[in-house]
C-alpha positions in Angstrom: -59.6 -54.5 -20.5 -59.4 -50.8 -22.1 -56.5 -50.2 -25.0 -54.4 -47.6 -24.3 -54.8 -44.2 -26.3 -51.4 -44.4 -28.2 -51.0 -40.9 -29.1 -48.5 -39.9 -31.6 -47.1 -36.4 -32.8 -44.5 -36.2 -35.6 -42.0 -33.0 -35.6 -40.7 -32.4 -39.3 -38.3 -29.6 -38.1 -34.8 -31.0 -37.9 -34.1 -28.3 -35.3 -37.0 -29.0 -33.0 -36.3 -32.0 -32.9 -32.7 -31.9 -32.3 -33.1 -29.0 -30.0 -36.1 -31.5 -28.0 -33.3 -33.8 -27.5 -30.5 -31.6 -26.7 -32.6 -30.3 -23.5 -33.7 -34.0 -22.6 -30.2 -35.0 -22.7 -29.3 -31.9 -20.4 -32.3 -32.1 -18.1 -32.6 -35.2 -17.6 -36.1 -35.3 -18.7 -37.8 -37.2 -22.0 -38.0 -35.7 -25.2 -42.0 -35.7 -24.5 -41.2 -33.9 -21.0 -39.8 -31.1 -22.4 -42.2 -30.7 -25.3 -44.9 -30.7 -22.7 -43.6 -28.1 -20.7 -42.6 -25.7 -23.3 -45.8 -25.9 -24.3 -47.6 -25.4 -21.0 -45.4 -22.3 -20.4 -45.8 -20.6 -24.0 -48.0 -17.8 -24.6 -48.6 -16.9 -27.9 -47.4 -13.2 -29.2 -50.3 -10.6 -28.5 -51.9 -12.0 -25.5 -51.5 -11.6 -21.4 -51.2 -14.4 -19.2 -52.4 -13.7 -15.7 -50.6 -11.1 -14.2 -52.1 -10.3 -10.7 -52.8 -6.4 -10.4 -50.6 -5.6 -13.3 -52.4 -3.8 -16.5 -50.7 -3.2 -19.7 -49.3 0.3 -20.6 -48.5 0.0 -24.0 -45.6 -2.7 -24.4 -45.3 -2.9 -20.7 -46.9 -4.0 -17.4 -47.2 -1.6 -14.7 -48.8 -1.7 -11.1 -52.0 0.8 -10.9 -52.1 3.6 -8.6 -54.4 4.0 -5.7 -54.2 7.7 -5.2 -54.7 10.7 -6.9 -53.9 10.8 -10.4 -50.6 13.1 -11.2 -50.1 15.7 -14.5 -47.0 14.9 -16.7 -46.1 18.5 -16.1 -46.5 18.2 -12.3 -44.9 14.6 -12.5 -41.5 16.0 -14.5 -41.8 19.8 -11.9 -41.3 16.8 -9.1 -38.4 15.5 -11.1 -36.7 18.6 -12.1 -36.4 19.2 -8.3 -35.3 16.3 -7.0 -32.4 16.5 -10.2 -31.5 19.8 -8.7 -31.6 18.9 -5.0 -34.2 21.6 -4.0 -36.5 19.1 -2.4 -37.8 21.9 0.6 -41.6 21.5 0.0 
């Protein structure tokens, strides 16, 4: 018969730890649960999870464009107009 892997992990933060059992207490879930899945969902500072077609511009994800690629003076002409209501192109 195999022994079970007893597996233990000791938190020395008082609020971790209180905070653990605050959200098992609310959830419904062990203390162990909801360690688990914060720390399946955290991504550390700096790095991108999967996100699809999304690229990073600067501190923000954006979808690419397809088509042609646009000048920031034509981009704010386009703008202007629309501001102004002359949009007879």
């Amino acid at each position: 018969m195999r022994r079970t892997e007893h597996v233990q992990f000791n938190v020395r933060s008082a609020f971790a730890r209180e905070r653990a059992h605050e959200l098992a207490k609310s959830t419904g879930m062990t203390v162990v649960q909801v360690v688990e899945d914060a720390l399946r969902g955290y991504v550390p500072p700096g790095s991108v999870g999967a996100t699809g077609r999304l690229v990073r511009r600067g501190p923000i994800l954006v979808m690419p464009a397809d088509g042609a690629k646009i000048s920031q003076a034509a981009a704010d002409e386009a703008l202007n107009r629309v501001r102004e209501g002359d949009m007879d192109d």
